[in-house]
C-alpha positions as CSV (number, residue, x, y, z in Angstrom):
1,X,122.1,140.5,100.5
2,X,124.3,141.5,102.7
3,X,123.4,141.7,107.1
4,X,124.0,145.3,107.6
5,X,121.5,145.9,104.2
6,X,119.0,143.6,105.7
7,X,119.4,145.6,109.0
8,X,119.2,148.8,107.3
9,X,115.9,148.2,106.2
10,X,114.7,146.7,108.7
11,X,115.7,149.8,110.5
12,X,114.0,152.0,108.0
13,X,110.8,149.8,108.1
14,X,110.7,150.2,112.1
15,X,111.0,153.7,111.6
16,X,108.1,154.1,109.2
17,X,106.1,152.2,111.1
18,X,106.4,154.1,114.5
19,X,106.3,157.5,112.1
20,X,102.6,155.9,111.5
21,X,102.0,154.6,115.0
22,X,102.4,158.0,116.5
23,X,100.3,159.7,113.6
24,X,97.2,157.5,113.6
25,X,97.2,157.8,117.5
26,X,97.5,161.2,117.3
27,X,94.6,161.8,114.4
28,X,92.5,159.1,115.7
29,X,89.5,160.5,117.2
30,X,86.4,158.6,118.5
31,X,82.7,160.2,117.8
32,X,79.8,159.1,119.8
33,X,75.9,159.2,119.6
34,X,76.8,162.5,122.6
35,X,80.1,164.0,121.3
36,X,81.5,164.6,117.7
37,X,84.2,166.9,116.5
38,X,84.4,169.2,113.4
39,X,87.0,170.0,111.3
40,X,88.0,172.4,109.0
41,X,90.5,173.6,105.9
42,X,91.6,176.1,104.2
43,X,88.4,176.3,102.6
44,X,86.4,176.4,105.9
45,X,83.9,173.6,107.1
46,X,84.8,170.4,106.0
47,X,82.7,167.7,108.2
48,X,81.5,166.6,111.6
49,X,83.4,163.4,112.9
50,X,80.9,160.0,113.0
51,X,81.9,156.7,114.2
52,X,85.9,156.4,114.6
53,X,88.1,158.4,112.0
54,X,91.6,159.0,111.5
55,X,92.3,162.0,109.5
56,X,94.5,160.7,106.6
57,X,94.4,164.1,105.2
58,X,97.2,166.3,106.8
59,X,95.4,169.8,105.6
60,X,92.3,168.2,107.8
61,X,92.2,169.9,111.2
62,X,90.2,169.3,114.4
63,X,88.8,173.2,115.0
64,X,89.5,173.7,118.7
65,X,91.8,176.3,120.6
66,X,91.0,180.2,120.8
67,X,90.2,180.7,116.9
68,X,87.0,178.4,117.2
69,X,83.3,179.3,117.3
70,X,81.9,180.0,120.5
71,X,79.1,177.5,121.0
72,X,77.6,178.1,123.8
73,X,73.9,179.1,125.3
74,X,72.3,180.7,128.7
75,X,70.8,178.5,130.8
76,X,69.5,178.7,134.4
77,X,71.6,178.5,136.8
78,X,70.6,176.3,139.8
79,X,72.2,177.7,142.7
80,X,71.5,180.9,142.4
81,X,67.6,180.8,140.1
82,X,69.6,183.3,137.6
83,X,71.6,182.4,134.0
84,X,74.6,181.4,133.3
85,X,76.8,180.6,130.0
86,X,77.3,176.8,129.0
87,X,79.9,176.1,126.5
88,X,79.1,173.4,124.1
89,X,82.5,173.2,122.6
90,X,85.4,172.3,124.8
91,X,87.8,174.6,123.4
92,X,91.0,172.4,124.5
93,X,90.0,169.4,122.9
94,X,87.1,170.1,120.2
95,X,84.6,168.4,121.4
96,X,81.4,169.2,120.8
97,X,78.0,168.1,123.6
98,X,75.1,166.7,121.2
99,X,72.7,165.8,124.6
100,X,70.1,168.0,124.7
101,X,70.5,171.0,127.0
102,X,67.5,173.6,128.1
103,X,67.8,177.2,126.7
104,X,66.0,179.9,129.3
105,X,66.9,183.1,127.6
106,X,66.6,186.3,130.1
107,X,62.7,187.7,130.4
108,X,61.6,189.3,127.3
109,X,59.0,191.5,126.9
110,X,56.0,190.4,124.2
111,X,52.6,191.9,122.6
112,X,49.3,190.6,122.5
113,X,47.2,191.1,119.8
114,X,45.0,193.8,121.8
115,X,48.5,195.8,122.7
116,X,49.1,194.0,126.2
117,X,52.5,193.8,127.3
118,X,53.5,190.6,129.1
119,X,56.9,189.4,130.2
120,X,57.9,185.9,129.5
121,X,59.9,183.2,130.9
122,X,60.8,180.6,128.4
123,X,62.4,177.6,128.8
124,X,63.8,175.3,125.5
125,X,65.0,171.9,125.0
126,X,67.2,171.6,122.7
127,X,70.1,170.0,121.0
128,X,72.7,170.2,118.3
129,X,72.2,168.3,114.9
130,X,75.0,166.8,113.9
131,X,74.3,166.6,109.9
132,X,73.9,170.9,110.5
133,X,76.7,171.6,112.4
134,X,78.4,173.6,109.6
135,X,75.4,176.2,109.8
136,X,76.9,176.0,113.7
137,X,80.5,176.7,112.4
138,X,79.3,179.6,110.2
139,X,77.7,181.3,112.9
140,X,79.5,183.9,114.9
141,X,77.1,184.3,117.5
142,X,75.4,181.0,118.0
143,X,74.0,182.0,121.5
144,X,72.3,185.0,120.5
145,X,70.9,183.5,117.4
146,X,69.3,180.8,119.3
147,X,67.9,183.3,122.3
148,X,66.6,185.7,119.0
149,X,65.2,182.4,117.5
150,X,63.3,181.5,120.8
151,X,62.0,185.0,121.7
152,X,60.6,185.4,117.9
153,X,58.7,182.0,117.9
154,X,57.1,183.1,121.4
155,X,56.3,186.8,120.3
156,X,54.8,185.4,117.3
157,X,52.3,183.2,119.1
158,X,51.5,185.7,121.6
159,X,51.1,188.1,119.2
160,X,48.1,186.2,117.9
161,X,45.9,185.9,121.0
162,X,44.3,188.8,123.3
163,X,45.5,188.6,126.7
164,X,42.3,187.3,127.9
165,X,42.6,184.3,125.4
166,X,46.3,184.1,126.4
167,X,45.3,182.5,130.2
168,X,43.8,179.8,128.6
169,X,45.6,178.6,125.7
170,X,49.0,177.9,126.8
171,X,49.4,174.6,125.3
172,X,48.5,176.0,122.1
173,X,51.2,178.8,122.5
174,X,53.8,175.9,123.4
175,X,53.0,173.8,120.3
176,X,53.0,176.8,118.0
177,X,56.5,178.3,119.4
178,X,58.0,174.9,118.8
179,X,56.4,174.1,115.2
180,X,57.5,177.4,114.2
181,X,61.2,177.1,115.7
182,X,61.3,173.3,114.0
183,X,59.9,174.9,110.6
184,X,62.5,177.7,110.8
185,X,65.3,175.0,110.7
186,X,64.0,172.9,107.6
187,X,63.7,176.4,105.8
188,X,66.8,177.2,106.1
189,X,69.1,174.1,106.1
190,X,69.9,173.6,102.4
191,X,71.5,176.4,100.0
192,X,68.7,179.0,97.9
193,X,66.3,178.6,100.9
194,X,65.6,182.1,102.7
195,X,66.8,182.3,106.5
196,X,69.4,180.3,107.7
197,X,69.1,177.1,110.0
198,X,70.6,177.2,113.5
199,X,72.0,173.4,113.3
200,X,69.4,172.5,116.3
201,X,66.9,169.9,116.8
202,X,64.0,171.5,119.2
203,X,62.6,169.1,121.4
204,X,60.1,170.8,123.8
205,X,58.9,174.5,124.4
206,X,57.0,175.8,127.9
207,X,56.8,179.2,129.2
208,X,55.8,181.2,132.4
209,X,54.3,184.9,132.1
210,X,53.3,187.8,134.1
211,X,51.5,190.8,133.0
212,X,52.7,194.6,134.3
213,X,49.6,196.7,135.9
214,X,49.0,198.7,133.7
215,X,47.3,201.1,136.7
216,X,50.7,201.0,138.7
217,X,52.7,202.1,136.1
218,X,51.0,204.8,135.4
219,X,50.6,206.2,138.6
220,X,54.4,205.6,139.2
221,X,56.0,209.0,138.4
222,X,53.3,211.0,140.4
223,X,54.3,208.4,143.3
224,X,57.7,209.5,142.8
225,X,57.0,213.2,142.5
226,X,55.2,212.8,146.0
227,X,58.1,211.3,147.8
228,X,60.3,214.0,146.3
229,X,58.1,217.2,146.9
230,X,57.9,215.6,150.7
231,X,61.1,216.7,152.1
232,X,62.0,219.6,149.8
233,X,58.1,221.5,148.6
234,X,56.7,224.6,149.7
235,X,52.8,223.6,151.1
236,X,51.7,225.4,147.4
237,X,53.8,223.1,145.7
238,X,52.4,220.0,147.5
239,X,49.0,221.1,146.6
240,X,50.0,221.4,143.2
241,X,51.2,218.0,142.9
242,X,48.0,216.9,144.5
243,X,45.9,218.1,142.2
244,X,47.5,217.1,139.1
245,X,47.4,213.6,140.6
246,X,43.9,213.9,141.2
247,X,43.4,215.3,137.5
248,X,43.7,211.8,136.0
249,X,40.8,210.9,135.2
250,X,38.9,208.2,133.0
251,X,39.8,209.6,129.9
252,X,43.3,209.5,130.5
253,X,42.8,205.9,130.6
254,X,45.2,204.4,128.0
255,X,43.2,201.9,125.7
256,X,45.3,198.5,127.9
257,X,43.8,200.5,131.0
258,X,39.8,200.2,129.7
259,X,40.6,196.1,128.3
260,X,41.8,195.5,131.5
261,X,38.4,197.3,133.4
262,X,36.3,195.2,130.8
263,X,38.0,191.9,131.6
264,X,37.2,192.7,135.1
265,X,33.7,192.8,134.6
266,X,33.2,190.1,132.6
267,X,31.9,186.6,133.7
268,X,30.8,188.4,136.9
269,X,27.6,187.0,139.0
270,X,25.5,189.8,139.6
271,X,26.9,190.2,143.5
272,X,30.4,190.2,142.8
273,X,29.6,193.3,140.4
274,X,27.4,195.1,142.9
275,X,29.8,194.9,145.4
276,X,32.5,195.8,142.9
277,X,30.7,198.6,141.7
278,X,29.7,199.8,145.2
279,X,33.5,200.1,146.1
280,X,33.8,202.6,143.0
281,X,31.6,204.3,144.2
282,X,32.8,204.9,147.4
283,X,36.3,205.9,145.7
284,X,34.7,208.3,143.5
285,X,32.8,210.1,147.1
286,X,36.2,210.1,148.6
287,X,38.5,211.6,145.5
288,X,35.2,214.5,145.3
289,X,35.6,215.0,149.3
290,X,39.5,215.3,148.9
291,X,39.4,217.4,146.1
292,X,36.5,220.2,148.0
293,X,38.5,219.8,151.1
294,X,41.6,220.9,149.3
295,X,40.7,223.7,148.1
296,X,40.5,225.4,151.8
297,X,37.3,227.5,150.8
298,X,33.4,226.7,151.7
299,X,31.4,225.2,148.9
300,X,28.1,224.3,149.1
301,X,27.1,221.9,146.2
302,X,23.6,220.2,145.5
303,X,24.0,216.0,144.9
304,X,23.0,217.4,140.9
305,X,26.1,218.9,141.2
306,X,28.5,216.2,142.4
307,X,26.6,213.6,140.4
308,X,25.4,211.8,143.3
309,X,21.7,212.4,142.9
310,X,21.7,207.9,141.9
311,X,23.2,207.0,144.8
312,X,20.6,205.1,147.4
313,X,21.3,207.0,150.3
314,X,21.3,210.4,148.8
315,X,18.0,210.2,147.6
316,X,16.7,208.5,150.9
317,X,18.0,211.9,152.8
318,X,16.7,214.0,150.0
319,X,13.3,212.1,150.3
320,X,13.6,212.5,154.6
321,X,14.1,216.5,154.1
322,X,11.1,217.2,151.6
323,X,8.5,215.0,153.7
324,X,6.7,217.4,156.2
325,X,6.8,216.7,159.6
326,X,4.1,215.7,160.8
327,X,2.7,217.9,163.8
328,X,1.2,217.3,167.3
329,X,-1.0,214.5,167.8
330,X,-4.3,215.3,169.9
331,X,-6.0,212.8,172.6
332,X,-7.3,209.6,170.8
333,X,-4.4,208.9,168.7
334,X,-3.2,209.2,164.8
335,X,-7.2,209.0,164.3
336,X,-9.2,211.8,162.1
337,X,-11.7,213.1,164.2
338,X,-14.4,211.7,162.1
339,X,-12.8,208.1,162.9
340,X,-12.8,207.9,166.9
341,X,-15.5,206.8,168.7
């Protein structure tokens, strides 16, 4: 064999083997127990990365760059105490965050069982399963799945207690948002099962809530209409606006209104209610005293007629006017005669 075959292939040999150099450095890619990659095909989904891999299949591709999923979720944003957007997926390079992260999706509003509204605060650890990341790939909107997913588990629970029973049973509304989120994921992870799975392990759940006064919001718009009449109503209109304020009355109370008056009452020692009860009574002597006063005419009205004809001191003066006075005492004192000496 002749030297300038020999070098030939030796040539060709050298070539070859940087050809494969630069391709396995270039499709070798490095997943941990915190990072993977997936990649894709013409067919769509092919796998999530484990362990190291080079991909000996040319049609094989790492999905990255601007035609990937967006994975990402809100969370809370430190700094400021409001959200912000964490990407899960770096876009350049394809990889993908397995840790687990804390999902606090924006306050949502929720239902109890006796039609209370409540807003919520929730806060969700989660993180990315990496045998159900092609249900992540398949989604278009993972964010908004997983902030619908959340808010559905918690409205559920709520949904099952009275706002009374709510106060005391957070743990149990905790433990059943996340049994019903991890339940919702084995449902739906294999083919024929209904839903679909999210590609998420749920670690923890806990939640924060506040209730809206019912009372205040209510008496919001005639609030409103008060400030507005102030600079711009005739004196008829203000009195107009005073009385329809005044014309709520008990039986406009909506149903959440008279729960709300019950829970009040109950559990009360029998001070606490006296004195509770003594104060609504002295709101219900003021609104009748506003109400005559308005009116710019005189009214004389018996305690029948304003329904104070219970109250303590009412009947004390009513008892002071019908007892006769008694008249002038002669010499020897409050005796009769027949009892002085």
């Amino acid at each position: 064999m002749s030297l300038a075959l020999m070098i030939t292939i030796a040539a060709l040999v050298s070539v070859v083997l940087l050809v494969l150099i630069f391709y396995i450095v270039r499709r070798y890619y490095e997943a941990r127990y915190d990072r993977t990659y997936i990649t894709q095909d013409d067919r769509g989904f092919r796998r999530a990365l484990e362990g190291k891999v080079v991909l000996w299949d040319f049609d094989e591709q790492i999905v990255k760059g601007p035609t990937a999923p967006h994975i990402e979720f809100v969370a809370l944003n430190p700094t400021t105490g409001g959200r912000r957007t964490v990407k899960l997926m770096d876009p350049r390079t394809g990889a993908i965050n397995l840790r687990p992260h804390y999902c606090a999706p924006l306050p949502f509003e929720a239902v109890t069982a006796d039609s209370h509204k409540v807003i919520v605060d929730a806060r969700v650890q989660f993180s990315l399963n990496r045998a159900l990341l092609k249900h992540v790939y398949e989604i278009q909107e993972f964010s908004l799945a997983l902030e619908s997913r959340i808010q559905s588990a918690f409205r559920a629970e709520i949904g099952k207690r009275n706002d009374e029973e709510l106060r005391a049973s957070l743990n149990d509304v905790e433990r059943g948002a996340i049994e019903r989120l991890r339940r919702d994921e084995t449902e739906g992870d294999e083919a024929g099962e209904a839903g679909m799975a999210l590609g998420v392990r749920f670690h923890t759940a806990n939640f924060i809530y506040s209730q809206p006064d019912e009372f205040a919001a209510s008496a919001l718009p005639a609030a409103i209409g008060a400030v507005t009449l102030a600079s711009t109503a005739t004196p008829e209109q203000h009195a107009a606006a005073r009385a329809l304020a005044r014309a709520a009355g008990v039986l406009s109370l909506r149903p959440q209104q008279i729960d709300q008056l019950a829970d009040v009452f109950k559990n009360r020692d029998p001070a606490a209610l006296a004195a509770l009860l003594a104060v609504m009574d002295m709101q219900t002597r003021q609104n009748i005293a506003e109400a005559l006063a308005a009116s710019g005419q005189l009214m004389v009205l018996t305690p029948q007629e304003l329904g104070l004809i219970g109250a303590t001191a009412q009947r004390d003066a009513l008892a002071r006017r019908v007892a006769p006075t008694p008249g002038p005492v002669p010499n020897g004192g409050a005796h009769p005669p027949e009892q002085r000496i």
